[in-house]
C-alpha positions as CSV (number, residue, x, y, z in Angstrom):
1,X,19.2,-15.2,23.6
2,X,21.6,-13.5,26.0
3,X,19.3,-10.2,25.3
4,X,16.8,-12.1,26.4
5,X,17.9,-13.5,30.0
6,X,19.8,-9.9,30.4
7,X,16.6,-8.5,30.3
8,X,14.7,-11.0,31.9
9,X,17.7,-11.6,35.2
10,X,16.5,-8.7,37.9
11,X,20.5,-7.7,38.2
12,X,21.7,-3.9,37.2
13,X,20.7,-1.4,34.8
14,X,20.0,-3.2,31.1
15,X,20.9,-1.6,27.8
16,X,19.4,-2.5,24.3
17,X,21.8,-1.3,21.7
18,X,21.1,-1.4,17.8
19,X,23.1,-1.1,15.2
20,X,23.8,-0.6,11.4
21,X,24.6,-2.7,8.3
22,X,28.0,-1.9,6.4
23,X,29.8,-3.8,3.2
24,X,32.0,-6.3,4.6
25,X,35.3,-7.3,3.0
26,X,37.3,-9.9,4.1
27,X,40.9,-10.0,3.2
28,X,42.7,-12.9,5.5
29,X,40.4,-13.1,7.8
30,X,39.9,-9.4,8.9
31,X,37.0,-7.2,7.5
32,X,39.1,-4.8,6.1
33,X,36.0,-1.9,6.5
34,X,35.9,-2.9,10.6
35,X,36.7,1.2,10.4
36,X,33.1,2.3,8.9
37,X,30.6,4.2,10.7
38,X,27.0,4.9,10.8
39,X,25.4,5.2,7.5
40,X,26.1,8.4,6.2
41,X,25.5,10.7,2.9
42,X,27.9,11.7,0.5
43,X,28.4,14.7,2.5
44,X,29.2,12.8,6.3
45,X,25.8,13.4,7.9
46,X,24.1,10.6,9.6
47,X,21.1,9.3,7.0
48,X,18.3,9.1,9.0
49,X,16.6,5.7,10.2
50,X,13.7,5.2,8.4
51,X,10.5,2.6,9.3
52,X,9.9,0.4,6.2
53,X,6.1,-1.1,6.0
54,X,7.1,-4.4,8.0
55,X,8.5,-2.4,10.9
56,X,12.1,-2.9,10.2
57,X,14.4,-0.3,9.7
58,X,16.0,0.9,6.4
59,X,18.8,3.1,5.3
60,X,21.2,0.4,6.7
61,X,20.0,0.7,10.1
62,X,19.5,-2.9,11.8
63,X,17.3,-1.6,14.4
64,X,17.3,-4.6,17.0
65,X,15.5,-3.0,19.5
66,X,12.4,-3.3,17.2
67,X,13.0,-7.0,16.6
68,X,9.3,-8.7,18.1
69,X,11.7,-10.9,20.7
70,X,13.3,-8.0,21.8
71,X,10.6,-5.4,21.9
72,X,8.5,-8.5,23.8
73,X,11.1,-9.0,26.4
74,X,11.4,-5.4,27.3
75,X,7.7,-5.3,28.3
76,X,8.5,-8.7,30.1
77,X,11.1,-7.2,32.2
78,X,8.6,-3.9,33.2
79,X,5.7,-6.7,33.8
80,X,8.2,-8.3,36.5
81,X,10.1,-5.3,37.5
82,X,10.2,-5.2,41.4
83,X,9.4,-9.2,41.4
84,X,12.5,-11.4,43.4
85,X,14.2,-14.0,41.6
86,X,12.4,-17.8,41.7
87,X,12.8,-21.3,40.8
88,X,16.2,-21.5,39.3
89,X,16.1,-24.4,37.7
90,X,19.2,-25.9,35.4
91,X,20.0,-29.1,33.8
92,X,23.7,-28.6,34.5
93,X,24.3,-27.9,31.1
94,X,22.9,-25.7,29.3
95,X,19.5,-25.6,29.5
96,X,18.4,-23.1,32.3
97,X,15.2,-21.5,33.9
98,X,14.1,-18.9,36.4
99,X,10.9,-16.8,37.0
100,X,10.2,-13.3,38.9
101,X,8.0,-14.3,41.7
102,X,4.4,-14.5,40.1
103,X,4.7,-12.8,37.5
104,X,6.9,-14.0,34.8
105,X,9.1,-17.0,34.1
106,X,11.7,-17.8,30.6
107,X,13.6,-20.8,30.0
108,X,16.4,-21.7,27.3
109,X,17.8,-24.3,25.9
110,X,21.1,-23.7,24.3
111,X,22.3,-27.2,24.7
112,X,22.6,-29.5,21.6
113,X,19.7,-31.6,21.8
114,X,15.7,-30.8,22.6
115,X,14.1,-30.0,25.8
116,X,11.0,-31.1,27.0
117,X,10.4,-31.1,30.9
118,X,7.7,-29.6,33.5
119,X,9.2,-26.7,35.8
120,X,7.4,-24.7,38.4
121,X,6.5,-21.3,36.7
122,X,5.6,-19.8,40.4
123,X,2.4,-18.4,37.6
124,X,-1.1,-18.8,38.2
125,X,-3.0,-21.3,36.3
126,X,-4.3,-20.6,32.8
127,X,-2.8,-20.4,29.4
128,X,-0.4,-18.1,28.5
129,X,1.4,-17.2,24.9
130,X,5.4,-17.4,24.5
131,X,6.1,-13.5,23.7
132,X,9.6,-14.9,21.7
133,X,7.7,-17.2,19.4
134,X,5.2,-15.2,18.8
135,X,3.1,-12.7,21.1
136,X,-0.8,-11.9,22.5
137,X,-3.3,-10.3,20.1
138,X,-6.6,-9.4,22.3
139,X,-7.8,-13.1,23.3
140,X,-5.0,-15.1,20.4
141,X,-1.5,-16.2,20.4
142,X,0.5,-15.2,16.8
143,X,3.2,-18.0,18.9
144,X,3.4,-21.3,21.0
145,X,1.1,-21.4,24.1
146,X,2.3,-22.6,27.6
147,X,-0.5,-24.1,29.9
148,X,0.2,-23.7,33.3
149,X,-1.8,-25.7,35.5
150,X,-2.9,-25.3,39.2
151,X,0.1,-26.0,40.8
152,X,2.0,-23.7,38.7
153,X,3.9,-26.4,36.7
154,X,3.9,-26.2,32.7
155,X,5.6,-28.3,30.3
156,X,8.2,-26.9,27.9
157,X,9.6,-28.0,24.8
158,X,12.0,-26.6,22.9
159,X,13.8,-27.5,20.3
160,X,17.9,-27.4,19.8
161,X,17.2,-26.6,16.1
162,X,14.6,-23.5,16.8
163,X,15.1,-20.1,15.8
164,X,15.2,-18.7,18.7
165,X,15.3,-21.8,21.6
166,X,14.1,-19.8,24.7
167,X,10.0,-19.6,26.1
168,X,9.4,-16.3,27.9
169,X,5.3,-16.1,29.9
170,X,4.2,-13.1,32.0
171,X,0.9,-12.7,33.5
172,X,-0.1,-9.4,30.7
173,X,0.5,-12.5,28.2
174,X,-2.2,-14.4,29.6
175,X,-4.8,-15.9,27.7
């Protein structure tokens, strides 16, 4: 989630970072192999990252940057490059929501219950797929779709309990 609104928020340069798996050992608390490094062979090279068949990465490399929510919200942020910072909208909690201008809009709930209220999206009307649930495939959704109607309002609802609680919409994920 706070990869998501870093990339979403129009403020400074952004940074995706990935990183790599090691064998965690816990001895009072402490991972006693904090020390380890990237994935190496037996003679202290770097092992490569490989792609595995479903897109993630192998040889102990995590790969975030490839992760579908991730990978979605960097195009989100080039979709609304340039585009000023619009209705802010919080709950005084922590459930919060913002667009860039006309061309994008996200909104998370990381409070602990549900969410389910309209906000002006500052979008034009139409139907547009959530690029964190899921993301747009020619003329289909693989996610949750957002209808926002002619005044630019939509209705969001997301759950405390979801995977990831946060909607992202941009105009290129129109339906």
């Amino acid at each position: 989630m706070a990869v998501g609104f870093m990339l979403a928020h129009p403020y400074g340069f952004t940074r995706v970072m990935s990183s790599f798996r090691w064998p965690r050992h816990f001895v009072n608390g402490r991972d006693v192999n904090d020390w380890m490094g990237p994935p190496s062979n037996s003679d202290g090279s770097i092992k490569p990252v490989t792609l595995n068949a479903d897109t993630t990465c192998g040889n102990d490399w995590v790969c975030e940057h490839r992760w579908r929510q991730i990978k979605n919200m960097v195009i989100f942020r080039n979709v609304v490059d340039g585009q000023p910072f619009s209705n802010w909208w919080d709950n005084g909690s922590n459930q919060v929501a913002f667009g860039r201008g006309n061309k994008g809009f996200i909104v998370f709930n990381n409070d602990d219950w549900n969410m389910n209220i309209y906000l002006q999206t500052g979008l034009p009307a139409g139907t547009y797929c959530d690029v964190i649930s899921g993301q747009k495939e020619g003329n289909r959704c693989s996610g949750k779709q957002v209808y926002v109607s002619g005044d630019g309002m939509a209705n969001f609802q997301i759950s405390n309990h979801a995977e990831d609680p946060f909607v992202a919409i941009h105009i290129d994920a129109k339906l």
